[in-house]
LOKOL-573349 format. One record per residue (C-alpha): x, y, z. Coordinates in steps of 0.02 Angstrom, whole numbers, plus 32768, in hexadecimal, padded with zeros to 4 digits. Layout:
XYZ ...
//
This chain:
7F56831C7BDF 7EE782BB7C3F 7EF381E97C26 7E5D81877C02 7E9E80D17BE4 7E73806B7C75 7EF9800E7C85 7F047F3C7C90 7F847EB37CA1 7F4B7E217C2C 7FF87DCC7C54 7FC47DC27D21 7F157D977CEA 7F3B7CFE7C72 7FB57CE07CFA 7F317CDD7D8D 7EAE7C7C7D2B 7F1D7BE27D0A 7F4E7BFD7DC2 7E9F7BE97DE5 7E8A7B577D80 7EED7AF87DCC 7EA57B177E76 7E9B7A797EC7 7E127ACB7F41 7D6D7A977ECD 7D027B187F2E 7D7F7B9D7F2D 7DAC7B867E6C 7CEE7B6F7E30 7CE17C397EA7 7D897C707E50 7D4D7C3C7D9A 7CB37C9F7DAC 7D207D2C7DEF 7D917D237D74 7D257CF87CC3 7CA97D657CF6 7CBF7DDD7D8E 7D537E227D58 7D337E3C7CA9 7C927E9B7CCA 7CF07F077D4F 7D7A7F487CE6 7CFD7F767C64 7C9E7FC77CDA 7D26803B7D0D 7D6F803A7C73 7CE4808B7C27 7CE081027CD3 7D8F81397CB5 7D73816C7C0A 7CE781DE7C2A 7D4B82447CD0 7D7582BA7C5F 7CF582C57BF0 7C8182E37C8D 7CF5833A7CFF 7D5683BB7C7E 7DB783F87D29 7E1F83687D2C 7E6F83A37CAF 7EC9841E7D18 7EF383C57D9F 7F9D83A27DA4 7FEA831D7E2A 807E83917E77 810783597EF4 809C82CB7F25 8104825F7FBD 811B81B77FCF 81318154807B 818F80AF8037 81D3802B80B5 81D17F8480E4 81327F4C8115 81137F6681D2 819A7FDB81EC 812580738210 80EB8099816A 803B80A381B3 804381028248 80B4817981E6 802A8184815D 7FA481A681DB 7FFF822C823F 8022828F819B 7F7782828163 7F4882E781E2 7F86837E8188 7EE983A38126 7F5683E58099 7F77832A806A 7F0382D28000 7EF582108027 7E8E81847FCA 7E15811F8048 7E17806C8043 7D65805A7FDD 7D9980EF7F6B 7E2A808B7F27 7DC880007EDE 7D61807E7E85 7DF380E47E18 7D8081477DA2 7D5C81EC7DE7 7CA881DD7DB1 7CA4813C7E06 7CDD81847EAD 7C6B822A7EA8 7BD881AF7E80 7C14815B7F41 7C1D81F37F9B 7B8582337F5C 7B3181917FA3 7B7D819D8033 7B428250805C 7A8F821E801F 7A9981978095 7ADE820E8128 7A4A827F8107 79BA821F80D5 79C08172812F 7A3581A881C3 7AC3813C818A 7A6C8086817C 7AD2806280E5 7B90808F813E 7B44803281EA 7B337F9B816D 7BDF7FB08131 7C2C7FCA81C9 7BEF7F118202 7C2A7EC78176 7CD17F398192 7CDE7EDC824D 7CBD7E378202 7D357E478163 7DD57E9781C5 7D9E7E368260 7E327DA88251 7EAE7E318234 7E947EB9827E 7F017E9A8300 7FA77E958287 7F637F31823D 7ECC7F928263 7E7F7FCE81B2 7DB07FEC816A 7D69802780DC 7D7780CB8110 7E1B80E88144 7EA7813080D6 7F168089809C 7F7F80578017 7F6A80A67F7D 7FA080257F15 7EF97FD37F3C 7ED380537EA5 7F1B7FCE7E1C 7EB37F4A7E83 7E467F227DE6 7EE67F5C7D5E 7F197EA07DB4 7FB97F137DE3 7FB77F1C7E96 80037EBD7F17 7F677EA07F7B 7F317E057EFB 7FCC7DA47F53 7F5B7DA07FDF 7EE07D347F7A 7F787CF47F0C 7FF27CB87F86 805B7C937EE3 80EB7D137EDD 815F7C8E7E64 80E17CAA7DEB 80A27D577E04 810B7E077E27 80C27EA47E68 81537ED97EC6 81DB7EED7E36 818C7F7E7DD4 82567FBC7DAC 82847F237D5A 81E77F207CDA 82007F387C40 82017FEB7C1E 81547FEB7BAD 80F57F8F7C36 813280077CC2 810F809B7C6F 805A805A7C42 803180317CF0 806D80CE7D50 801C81497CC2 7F8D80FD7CE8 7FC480FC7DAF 7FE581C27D99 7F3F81DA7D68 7ED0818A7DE0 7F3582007E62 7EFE82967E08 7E6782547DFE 7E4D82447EC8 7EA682E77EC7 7E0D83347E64 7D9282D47EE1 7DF983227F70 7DED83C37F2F 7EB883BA7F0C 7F5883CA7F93 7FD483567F8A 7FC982A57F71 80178238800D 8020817F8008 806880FF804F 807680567FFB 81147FD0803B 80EC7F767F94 8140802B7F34 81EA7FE97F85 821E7F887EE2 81D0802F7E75 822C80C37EB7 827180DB7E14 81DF80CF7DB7 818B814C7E27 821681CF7E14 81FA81A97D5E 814581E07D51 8159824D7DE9 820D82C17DD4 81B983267E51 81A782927ECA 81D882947F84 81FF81FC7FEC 820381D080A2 8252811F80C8 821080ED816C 82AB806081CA 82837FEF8237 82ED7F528288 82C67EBA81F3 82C57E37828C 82287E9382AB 81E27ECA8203 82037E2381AC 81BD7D9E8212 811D7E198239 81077E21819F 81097D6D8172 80A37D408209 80187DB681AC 80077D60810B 80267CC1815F 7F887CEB81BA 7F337D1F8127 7F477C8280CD 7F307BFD8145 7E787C6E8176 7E667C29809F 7EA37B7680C1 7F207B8D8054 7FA37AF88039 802A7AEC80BF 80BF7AD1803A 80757B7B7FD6 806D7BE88055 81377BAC8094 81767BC77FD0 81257C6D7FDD 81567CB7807E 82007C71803A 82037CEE7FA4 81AA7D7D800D 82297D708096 82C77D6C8013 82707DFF7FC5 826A7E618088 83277E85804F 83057ECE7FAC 827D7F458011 830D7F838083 837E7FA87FFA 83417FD77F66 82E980807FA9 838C80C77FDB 83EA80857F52 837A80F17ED8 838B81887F35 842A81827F56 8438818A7E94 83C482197E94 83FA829F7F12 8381831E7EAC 82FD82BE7F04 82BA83057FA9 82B58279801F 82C2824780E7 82F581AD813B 8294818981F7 82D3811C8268 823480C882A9 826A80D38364 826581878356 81B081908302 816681338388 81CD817F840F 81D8822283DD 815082398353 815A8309836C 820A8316835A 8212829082D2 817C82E88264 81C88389827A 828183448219 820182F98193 81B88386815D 824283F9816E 82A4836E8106 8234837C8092 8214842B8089 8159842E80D1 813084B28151 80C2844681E5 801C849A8216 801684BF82D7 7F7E845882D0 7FD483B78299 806583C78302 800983C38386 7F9F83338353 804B82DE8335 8085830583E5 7FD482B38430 7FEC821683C2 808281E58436 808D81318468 800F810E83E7 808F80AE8364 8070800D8394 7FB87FD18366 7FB77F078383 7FD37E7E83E3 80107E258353 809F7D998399 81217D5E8303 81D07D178329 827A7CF982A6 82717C5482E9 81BE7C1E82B1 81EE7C4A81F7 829C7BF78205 82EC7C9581EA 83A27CA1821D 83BA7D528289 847A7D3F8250 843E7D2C817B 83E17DB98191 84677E2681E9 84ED7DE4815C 84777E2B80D1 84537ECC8124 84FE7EF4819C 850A7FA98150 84577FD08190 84757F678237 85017FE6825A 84B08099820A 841880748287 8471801F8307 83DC7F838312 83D37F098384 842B7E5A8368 83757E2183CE 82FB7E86838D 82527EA783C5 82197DF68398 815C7E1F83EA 81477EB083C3 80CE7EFD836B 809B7F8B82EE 
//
């Protein structure tokens, strides 16, 4: 049976208006007030409404079924991307693109790509030449932390964007005492269920635009869910990219630290909040293999990050065979050409900057410091 409830969190909305409220910002709050009273509201109807109809207008979603999809869940910045992008090269894989996801309603996104191929074959692209400036300008500041546009394949849950259930609002909310997106396993059991039914179906929805295969995302925010996702998805599989957390954790930081200052966000906010987001790093490490480990039935791989940017044809090869997926020719050798292509940025971030004790760190995570063998230094510069 096919789900038509667009699903909304009126707890992290009531939340995020008095947030906004109390923006001390006037400009910024008078913008966010009109978002939120008005924009937002009119939005989720919008799709709301779109959602409903899917089936009503597209009677062949109700066969498609969402079947072994596989999840990529690590840390953030510990090759979840390049990992992402090197499997979506098998064509059998269906992946959301970044504008897709804000758009969850398959009638919604068929709408898009029939614009898109009007505007290919009518006005020789003028409307994507437009988007692709304003592309360059919007991911301008970041790009070189990580490289991303509206049409790339990202994070798919970008799909609960305007549910108010994704992690990406923290990049406008720099709040995380007051707002979670990360601990979907400790919810209460009604409101976890309610937001990945409705997750479940906006991937069979893209798998109907897609013209079905397998869903494959990759999401570092689904860390603190991998029980909810083996919930709604028995026949889930997992791969749980590693990578040394004197790298992952400060790059990370350095990121949203970006991102807020670029907002002129207060000084004392963003330090309470990169406080919380770097005690939560440990959680991100941990609580993946802790949940598989209690659920051996679950196909799953670990990959040492070294190796997938070192040897990415040897690496991919273990991935799919650990997960039971026969690798086309044609992607193992675009896998082999992709060598030397795992670090994208010139991003700098150091332990020290974030007054982040190496030895803390090492403490909370000694059984992983030994199983990988990491670095007491680190990579402190580099990137990826």
């Amino acid at each position: 049976m096919v789900g038509t409830r667009f699903y909304f969190d009126v707890g992290n909305y009531v939340t995020m208006l008095r947030l906004v409220r109390a923006e001390s910002d006037k400009a910024r709050r008078r913008k966010l007030l009109a978002a939120f009273l008005i924009g937002v509201p009119v939005m989720v109807a919008v799709h709301a409404v779109c959602f409903a109809l899917d089936p009503l207008l597209f009677p062949s979603l109700r066969r498609t079924e969402v079947r072994e999809p596989v999840f990529s869940v690590g840390h953030a910045r510990s090759g979840t991307t390049y990992l992402h992008r090197l499997m979506a090269k098998d064509e059998r894989f269906s992946v959301v693109l970044m504008y897709e996801m804000f758009f969850p309603s398959l009638l919604e996104k068929r709408l898009l790509r029939l614009l898109f191929r009007a505007d290919e074959t009518l006005f020789g692209k003028r409307l994507r030449h437009k988007i692709d400036a304003v592309e360059e300008r919007t991911f301008a500041e970041t790009n070189d932390m990580h490289r991303t546009g509206f049409f790339a394949a990202e994070e798919d849950d970008f799909l609960l964007t305007w549910s108010l259930g994704s992690g990406f609002w923290i990049v406008l909310f720099p709040y995380l005492g007051e707002l979670d997106f990360y601990h979907v396993d400790r919810w209460t059991e009604r409101k976890r269920r309610r937001l990945m039914t409705f997750y479940k179906e906006c991937v069979r929805r893209q798998l109907a635009l897609n013209g079905g295969g397998t869903h494959l995302s990759k999401n570092p925010t689904f860390c603190g869910r991998v029980e909810s996702l083996i919930e709604t998805f028995p026949d889930a599989k997992f791969i749980v990219p590693m990578r040394n957390p004197y790298e992952t954790i400060p790059s990370l930081l350095k990121m949203l630290q970006t991102s807020w200052a670029l907002q002129g966000r207060d000084d004392h906010l963003i330090g309470e909040s990169l406080r919380i987001l770097a005690d939560q790093s440990f959680d991100a490490y941990s609580h993946p293999l802790e949940v598989l480990a209690r659920h051996p039935e679950i196909r799953s791989c670990i990959v040492d990050y070294r190796d997938l940017v070192d040897q990415p044809a040897t690496t991919m090869a273990r991935v799919y065979d650990e997960l039971d997926l026969d690798m086309p020719a044609s992607v193992a050798a675009a896998v082999s050409a992709s060598r030397g292509q795992g670090h994208e940025t010139t991003h700098r971030y150091s332990l020290e900057e974030f007054g982040l004790d190496p030895q803390a760190i090492h403490v909370r995570l000694a059984t992983l410091f030994d199983r990988f063998g990491w670095s007491e230094e680190g990579e402190h510069v580099r990137a990826n």
